[in-house]
N, C-alpha and C positions, 0 to 999 in steps of 0.2 A: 504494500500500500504506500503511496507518495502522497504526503500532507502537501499542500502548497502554501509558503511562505513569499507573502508579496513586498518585497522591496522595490526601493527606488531604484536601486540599478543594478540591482542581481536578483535573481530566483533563486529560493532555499528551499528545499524539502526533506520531510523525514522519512525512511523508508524502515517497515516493520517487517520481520519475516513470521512466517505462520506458526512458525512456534516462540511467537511473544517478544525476538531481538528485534531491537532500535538503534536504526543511526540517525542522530537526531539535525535537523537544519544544516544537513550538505549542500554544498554550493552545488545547483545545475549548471553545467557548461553543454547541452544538448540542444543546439539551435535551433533548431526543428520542434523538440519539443516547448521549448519556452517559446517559441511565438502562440503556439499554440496556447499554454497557458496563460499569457498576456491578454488573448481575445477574450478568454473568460471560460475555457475548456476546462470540464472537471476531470481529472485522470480515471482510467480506470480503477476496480481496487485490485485487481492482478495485471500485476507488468513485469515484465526481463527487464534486468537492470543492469547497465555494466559501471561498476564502482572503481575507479583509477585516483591514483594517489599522487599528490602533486611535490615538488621537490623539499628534501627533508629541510626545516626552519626552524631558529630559535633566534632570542633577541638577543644580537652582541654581547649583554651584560651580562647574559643568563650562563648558569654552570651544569644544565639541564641537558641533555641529552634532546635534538633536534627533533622535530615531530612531523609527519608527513599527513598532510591534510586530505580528506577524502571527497573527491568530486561526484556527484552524479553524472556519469559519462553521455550515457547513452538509455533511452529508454523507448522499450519496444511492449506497446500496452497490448492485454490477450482478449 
């Protein structure tokens, strides 16, 4: 299932898997689908999702081990 979160200049959603995992407010990078959701489309509640990870980041100051942020790639609703 993909929640849709409306921002000003990025699409966020959460995607649940069926036995109750959450990844909560992933940035969509799937153009296709966000114009989609811009017009006012509700996603289905089952879709193939491809989840891609974006380069690992931390703040210069930080002594934390870098974290690789998770995108919603690609979304192919069923």
């Amino acid at each position: 299932m993909i929640v849709w979160y409306e921002r000003k200049t990025e699409g966020r959603g959460t995607l649940e898997t069926a036995n109750g995992c959450k990844l909560e407010k992933a940035k969509i990078t799937d153009p296709v689908f966000l114009k989609k959701l811009e017009s006012g489309h509700q996603p289905a509640s089952n879709c193939l999702v491809t989840v891609s990870l974006g380069i690992p980041w931390a703040p210069s100051d930080s002594e934390d081990e870098p974290l690789c942020w998770k995108l919603i790639a690609g979304v192919i609703e069923l």
